[in-house]
Backbone bond lengths (Angstrom), bond angles and torsions (degrees), N, CA, C in turn:
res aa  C-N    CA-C-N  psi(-1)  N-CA   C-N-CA  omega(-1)  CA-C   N-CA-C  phi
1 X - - - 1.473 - - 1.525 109.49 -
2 X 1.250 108.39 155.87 1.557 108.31 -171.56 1.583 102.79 -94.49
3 X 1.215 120.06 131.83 1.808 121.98 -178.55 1.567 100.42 -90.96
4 X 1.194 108.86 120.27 1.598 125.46 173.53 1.662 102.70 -54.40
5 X 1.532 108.90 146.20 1.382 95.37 161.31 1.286 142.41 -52.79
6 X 1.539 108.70 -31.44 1.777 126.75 175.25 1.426 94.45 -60.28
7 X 1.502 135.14 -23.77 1.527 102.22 -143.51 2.217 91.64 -86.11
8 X 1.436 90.41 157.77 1.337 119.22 168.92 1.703 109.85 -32.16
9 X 1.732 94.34 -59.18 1.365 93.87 179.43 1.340 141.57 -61.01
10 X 1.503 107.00 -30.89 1.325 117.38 159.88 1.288 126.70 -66.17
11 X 1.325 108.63 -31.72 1.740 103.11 176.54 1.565 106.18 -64.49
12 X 1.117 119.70 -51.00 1.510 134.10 -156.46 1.670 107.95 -45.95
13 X 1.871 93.54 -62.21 1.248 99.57 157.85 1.410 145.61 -64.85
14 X 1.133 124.62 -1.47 1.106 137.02 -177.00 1.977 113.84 -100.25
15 X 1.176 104.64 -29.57 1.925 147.15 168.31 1.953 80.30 -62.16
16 X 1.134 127.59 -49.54 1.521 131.62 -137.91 1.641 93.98 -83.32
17 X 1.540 86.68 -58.53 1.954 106.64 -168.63 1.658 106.67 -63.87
18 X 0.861 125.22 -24.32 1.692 131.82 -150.11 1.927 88.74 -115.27
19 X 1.069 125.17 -26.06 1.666 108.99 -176.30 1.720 103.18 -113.98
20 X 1.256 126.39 17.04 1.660 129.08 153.40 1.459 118.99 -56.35
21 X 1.571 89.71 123.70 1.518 101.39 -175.42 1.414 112.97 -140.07
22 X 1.141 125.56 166.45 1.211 132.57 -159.56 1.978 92.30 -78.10
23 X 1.437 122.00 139.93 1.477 139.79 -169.94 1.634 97.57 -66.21
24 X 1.481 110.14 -40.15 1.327 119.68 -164.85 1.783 117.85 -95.40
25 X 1.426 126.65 -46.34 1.657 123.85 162.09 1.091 111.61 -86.39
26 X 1.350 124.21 -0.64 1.818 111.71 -169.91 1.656 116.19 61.01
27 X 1.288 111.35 25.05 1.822 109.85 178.41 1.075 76.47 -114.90
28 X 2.197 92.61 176.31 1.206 110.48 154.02 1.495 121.37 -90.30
29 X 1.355 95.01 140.78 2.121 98.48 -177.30 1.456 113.69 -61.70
30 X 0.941 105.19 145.50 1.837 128.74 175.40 1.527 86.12 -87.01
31 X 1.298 145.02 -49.88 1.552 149.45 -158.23 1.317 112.41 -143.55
32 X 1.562 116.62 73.00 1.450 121.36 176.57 1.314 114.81 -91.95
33 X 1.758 97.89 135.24 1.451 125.62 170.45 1.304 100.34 -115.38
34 X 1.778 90.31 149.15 1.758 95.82 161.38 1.540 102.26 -143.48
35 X 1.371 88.15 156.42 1.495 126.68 172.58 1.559 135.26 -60.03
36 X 1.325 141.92 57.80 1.709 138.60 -160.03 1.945 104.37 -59.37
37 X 1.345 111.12 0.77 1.731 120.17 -168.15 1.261 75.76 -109.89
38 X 1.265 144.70 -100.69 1.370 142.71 -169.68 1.640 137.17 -44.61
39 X 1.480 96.76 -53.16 1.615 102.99 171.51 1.565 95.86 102.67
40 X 1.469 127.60 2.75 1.523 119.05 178.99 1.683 127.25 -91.83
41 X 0.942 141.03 135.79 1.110 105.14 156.46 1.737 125.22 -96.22
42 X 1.165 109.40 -175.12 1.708 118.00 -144.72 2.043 106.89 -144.18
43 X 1.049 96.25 135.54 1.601 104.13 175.32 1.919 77.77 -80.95
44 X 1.054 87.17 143.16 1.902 94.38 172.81 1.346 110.23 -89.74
45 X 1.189 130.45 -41.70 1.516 116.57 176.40 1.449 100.13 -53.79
46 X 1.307 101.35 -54.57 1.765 82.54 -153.50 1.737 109.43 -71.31
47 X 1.494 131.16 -27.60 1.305 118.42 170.03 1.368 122.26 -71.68
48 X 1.529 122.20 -1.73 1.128 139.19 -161.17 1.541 90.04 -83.93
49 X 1.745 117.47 -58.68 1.224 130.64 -166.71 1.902 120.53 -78.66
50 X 1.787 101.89 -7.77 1.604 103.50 164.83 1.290 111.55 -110.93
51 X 1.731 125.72 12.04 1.327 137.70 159.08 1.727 111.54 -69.43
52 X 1.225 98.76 -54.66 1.476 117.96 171.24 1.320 104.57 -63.38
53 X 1.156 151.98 -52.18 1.572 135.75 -169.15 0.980 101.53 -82.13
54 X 1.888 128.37 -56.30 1.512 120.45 -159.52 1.900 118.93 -102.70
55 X 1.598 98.68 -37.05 0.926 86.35 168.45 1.943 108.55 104.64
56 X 1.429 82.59 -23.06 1.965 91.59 168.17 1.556 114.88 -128.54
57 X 1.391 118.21 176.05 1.362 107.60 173.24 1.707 106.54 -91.28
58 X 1.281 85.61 155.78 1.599 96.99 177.91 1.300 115.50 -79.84
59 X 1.767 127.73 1.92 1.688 118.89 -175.64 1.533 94.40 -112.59
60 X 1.343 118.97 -8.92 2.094 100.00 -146.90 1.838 63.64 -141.34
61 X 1.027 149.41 -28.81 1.434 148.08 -161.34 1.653 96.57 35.92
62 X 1.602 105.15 83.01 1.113 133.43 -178.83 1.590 112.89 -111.71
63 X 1.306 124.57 146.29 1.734 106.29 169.48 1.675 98.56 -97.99
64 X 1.517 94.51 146.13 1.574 104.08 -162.49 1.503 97.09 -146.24
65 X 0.889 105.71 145.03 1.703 112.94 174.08 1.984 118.87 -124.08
66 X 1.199 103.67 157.16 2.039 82.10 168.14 1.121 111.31 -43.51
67 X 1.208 148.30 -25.59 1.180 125.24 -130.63 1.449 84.85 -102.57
68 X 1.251 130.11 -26.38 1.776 140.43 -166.60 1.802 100.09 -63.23
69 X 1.087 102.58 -33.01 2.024 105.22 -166.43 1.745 96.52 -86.66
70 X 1.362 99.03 163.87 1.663 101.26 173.86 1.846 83.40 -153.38
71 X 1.280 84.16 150.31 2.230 98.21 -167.35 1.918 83.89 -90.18
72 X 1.047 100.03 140.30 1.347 135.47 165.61 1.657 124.69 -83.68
73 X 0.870 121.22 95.98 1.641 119.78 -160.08 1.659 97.88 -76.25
74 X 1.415 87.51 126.02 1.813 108.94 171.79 1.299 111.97 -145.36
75 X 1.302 128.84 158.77 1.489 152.03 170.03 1.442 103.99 -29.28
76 X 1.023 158.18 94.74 1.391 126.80 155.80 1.244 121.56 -65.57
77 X 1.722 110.99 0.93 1.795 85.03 -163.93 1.839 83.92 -111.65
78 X 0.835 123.46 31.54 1.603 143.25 157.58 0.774 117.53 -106.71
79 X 1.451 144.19 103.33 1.222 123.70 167.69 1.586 118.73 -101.95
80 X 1.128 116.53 176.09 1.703 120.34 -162.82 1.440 109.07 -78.45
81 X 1.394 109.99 113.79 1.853 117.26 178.89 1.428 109.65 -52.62
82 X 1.621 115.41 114.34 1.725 125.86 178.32 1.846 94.40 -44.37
83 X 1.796 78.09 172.68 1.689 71.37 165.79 1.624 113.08 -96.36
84 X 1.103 129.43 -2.98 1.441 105.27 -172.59 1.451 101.43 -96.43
85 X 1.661 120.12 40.71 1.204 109.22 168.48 1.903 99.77 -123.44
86 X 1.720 102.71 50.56 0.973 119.80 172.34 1.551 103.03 -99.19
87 X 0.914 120.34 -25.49 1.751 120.07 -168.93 1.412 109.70 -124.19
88 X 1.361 122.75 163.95 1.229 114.45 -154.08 1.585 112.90 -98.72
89 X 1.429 115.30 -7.53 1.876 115.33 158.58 1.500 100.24 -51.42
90 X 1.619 102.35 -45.22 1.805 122.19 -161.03 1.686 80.86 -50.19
91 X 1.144 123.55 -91.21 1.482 133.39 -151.63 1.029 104.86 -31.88
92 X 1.983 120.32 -59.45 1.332 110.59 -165.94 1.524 129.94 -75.50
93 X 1.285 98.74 -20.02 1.687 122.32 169.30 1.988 97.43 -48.82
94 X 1.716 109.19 -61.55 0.810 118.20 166.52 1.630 146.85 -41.34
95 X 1.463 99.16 -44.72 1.728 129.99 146.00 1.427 101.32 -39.13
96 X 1.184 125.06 -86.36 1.006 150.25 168.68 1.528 114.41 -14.61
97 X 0.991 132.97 -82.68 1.475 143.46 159.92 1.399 104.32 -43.27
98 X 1.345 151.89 -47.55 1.495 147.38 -173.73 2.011 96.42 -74.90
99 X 1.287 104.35 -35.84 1.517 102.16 -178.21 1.718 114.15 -58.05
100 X 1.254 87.18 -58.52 1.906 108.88 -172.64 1.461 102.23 -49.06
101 X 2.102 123.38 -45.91 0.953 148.86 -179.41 1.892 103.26 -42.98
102 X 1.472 97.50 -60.39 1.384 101.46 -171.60 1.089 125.80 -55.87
103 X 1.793 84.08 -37.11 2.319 96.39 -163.62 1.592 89.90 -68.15
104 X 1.424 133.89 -40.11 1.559 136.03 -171.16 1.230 108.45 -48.00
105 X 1.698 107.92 -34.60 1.813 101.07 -156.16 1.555 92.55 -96.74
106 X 1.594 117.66 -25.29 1.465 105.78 178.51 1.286 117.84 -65.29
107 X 1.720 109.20 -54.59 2.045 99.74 168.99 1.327 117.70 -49.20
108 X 1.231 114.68 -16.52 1.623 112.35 -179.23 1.586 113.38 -66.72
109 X 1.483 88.15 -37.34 1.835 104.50 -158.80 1.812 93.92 -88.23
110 X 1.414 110.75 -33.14 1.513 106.39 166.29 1.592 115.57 -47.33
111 X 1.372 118.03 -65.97 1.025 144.97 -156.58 1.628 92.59 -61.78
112 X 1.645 138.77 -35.97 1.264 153.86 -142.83 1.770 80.19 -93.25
113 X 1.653 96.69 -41.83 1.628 75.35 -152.81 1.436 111.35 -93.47
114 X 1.466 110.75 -4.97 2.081 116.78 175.95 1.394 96.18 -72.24
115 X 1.847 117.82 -20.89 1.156 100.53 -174.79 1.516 115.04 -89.08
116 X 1.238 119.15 -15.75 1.163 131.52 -177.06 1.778 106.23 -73.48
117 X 1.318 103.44 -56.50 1.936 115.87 173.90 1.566 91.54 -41.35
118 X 1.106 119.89 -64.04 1.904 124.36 -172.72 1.170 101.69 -35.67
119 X 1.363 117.61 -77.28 1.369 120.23 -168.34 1.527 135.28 -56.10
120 X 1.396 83.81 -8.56 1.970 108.35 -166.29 1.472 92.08 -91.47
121 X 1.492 122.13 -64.01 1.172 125.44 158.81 1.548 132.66 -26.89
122 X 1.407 101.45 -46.05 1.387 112.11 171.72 1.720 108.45 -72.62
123 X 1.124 118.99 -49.92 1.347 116.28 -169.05 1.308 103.76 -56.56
124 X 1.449 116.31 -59.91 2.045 116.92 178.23 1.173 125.35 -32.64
125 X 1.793 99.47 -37.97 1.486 93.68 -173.08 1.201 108.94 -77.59
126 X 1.123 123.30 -22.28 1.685 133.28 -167.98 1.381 97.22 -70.96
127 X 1.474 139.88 -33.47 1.400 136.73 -141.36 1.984 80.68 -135.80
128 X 0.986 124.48 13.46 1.232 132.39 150.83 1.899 117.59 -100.83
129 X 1.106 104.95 -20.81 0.951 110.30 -163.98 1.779 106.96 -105.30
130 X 1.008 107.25 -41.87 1.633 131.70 164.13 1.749 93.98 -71.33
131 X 1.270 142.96 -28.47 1.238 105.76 171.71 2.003 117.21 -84.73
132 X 1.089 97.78 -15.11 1.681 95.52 -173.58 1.813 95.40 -87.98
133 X 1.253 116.33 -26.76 1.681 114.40 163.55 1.646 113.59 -45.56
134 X 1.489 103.46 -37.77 1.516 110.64 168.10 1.289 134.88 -62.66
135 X 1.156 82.54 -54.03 1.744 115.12 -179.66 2.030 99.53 -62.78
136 X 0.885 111.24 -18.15 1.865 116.45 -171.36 1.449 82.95 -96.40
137 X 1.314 127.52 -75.30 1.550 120.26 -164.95 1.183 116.06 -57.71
138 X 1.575 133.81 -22.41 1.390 121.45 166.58 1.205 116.25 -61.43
139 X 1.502 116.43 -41.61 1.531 126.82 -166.77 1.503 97.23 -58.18
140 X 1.366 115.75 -69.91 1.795 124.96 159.96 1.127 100.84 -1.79
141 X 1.658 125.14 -98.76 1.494 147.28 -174.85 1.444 83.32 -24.48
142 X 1.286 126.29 -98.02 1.575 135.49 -110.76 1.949 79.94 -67.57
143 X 1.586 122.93 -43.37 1.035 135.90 179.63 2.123 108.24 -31.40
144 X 1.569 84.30 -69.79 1.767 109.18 165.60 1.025 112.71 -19.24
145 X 1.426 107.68 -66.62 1.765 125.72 -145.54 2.240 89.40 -90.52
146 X 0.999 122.86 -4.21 1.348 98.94 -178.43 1.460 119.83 -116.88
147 X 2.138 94.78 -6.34 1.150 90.49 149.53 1.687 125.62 -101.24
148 X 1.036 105.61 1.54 1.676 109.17 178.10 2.057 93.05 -66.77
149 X 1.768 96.93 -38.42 1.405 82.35 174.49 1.081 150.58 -53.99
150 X 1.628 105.75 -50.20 1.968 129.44 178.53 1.543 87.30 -77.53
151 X 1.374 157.70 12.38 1.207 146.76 143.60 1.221 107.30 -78.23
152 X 1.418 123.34 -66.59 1.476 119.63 -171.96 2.135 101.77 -41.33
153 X 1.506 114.13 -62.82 1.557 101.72 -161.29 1.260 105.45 -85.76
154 X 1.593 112.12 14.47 1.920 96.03 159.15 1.477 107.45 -85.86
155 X 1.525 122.32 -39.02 1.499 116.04 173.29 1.428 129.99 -67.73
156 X 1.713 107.82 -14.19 1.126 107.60 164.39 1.725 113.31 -89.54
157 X 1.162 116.95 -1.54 1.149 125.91 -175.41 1.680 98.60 -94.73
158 X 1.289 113.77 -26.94 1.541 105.30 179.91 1.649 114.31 -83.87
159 X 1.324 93.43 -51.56 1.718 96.74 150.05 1.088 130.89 -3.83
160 X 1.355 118.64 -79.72 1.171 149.52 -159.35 1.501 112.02 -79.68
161 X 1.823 121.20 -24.02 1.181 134.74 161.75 1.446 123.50 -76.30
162 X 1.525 96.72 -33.25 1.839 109.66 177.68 1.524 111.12 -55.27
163 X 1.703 96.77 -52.23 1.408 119.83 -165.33 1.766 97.98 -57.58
164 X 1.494 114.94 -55.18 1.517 125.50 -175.04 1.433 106.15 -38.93
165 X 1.369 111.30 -64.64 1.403 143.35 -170.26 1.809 103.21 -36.04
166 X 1.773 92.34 -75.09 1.447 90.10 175.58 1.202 126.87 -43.66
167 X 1.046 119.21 -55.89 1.683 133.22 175.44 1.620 108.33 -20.52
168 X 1.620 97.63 -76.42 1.405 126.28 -177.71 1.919 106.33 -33.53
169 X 1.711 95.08 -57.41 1.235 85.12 179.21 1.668 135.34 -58.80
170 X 1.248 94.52 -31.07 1.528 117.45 -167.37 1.485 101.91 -55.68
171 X 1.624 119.96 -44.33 1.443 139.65 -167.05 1.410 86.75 -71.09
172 X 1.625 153.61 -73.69 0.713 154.40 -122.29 1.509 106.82 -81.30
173 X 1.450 103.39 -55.16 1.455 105.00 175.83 1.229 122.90 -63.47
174 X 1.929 118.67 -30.42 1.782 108.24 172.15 1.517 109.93 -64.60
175 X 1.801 123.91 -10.76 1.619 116.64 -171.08 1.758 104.67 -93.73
176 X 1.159 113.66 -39.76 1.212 133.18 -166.70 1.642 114.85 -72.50
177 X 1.670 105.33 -37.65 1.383 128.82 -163.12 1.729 112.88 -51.25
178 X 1.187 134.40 102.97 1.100 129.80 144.70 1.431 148.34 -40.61
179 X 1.347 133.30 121.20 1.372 124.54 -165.67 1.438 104.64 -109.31
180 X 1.377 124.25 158.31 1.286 121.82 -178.95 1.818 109.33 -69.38
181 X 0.898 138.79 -42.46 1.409 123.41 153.52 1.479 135.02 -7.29
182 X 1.546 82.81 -64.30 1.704 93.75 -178.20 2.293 109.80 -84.43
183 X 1.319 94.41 -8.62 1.266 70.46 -175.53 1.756 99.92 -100.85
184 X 1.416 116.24 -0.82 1.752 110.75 144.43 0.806 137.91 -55.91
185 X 1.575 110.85 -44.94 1.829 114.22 174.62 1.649 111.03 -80.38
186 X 1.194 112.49 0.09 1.563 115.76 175.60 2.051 107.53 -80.98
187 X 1.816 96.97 -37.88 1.421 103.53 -164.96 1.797 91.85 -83.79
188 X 1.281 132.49 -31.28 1.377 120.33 -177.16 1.586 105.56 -75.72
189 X 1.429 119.70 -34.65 1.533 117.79 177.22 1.896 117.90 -43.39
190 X 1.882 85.08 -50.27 1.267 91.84 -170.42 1.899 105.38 -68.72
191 X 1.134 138.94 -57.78 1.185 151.72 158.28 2.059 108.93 -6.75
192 X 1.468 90.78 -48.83 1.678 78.37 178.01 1.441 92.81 -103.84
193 X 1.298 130.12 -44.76 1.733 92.49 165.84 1.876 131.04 -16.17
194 X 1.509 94.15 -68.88 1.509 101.80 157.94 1.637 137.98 -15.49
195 X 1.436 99.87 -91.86 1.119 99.38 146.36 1.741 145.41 -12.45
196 X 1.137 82.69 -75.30 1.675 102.73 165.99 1.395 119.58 -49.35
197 X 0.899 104.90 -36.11 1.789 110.78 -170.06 1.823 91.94 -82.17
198 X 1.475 109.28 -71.15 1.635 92.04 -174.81 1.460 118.09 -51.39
199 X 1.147 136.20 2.09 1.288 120.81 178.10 1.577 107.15 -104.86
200 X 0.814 119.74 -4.62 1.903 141.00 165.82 1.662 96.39 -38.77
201 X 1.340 124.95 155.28 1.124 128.13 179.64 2.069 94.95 -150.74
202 X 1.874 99.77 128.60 1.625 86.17 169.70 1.090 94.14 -118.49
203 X 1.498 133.01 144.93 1.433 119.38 171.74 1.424 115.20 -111.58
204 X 1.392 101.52 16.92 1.504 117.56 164.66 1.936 112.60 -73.32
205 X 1.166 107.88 -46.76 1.377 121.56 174.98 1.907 118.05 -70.79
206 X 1.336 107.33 145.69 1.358 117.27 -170.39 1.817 102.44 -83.76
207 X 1.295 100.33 144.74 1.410 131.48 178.28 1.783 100.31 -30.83
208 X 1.077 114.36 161.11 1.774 107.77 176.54 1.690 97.72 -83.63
209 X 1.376 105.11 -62.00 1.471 109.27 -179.08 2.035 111.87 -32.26
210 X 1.161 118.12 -55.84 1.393 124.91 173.93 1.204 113.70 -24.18
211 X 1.534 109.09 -58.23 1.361 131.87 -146.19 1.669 100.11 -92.92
């Protein structure tokens, strides 16, 4: 059957769910466990941490182990209203503290993000700066590579003149080349030329003695 809001029963229970608190601080838990050996429930850190030392509970001085608790599924991103945010100083005190809370996390988140612009800034320039570093060493290279080129076909170009060269000479000296033969009959030619000439007579020309 469906329980009306007026009815008794619903309030009671509802009185039940909303004032659960931990057996051991008297708050309400941020991380409630409960107990099926005891019947309590438990902030879990903290029964977690007198399981581990003692080994019993601290209300029923029971022996209890992890294995005795089971976690209670709740909101975490809710957490459980204190009690002095039963009255209305409570609230605004409360106001108050969630306000101060916010403005902290916004200068925080300001502060996150001038630092973030910085770094963004910084990185561009770096990858601005590293791209014209690129842009210089290609120019270099392509620079490199065109004189590695006009080097390569001037030496093959000299090459290719050496090689001519020799050649040329080689021809010249088998046309040109003198043999000892001919340069005998050159030295006896000249010899009676010689001859010949001093025995020449001009009688156009004056006596040696004259002269």
């Amino acid at each position: 059957d469906i329980i009306s809001k007026s009815s008794p029963y619903r309030t009671k229970k509802t009185t039940k769910m909303s004032t659960i608190v931990c057996a051991i601080s008297g708050q309400a838990p941020e991380e409630p466990c409960f107990s099926p050996k005891t019947g309590h429930v438990y902030e879990k850190r903290v029964i977690t941490k007198i399981i581990e030392s003692s080994g019993k509970c601290p209300v029923t001085k029971e022996d209890m182990t992890l294995d005795d608790i089971v976690d209670v599924k709740a909101n975490k991103a809710v957490r459980p209203r204190p009690a002095t945010a039963t009255s209305i100083p409570g609230m605004l005190s409360l106001l108050q503290s969630e306000w101060d809370a916010l403005m902290t996390e916004t200068h925080e988140l300001k502060n996150a993000l001038d630092t973030t612009r910085k770094q963004l800034s910084h990185a561009l320039y770096q990858h601005d700066a590293a791209c014209r570093v690129v842009a210089r060493l290609l120019r270099e290279r392509d620079a490199s590579r065109a004189q590695v080129l006009q080097l390569q076909e001037q030496l093959s170009n000299l090459r290719f003149s050496e090689a001519a060269g020799g050649d040329k000479m080689e021809v010249d000296e088998g046309e040109i080349g003198l043999t000892q033969e001919i340069l005998d009959r050159m030295i006896e030619c000249s010899k009676g030329l010689s001859k010949t000439r001093k025995k020449r007579e001009f009688p156009d020309l004056a006596p040696v003695a004259d002269v």
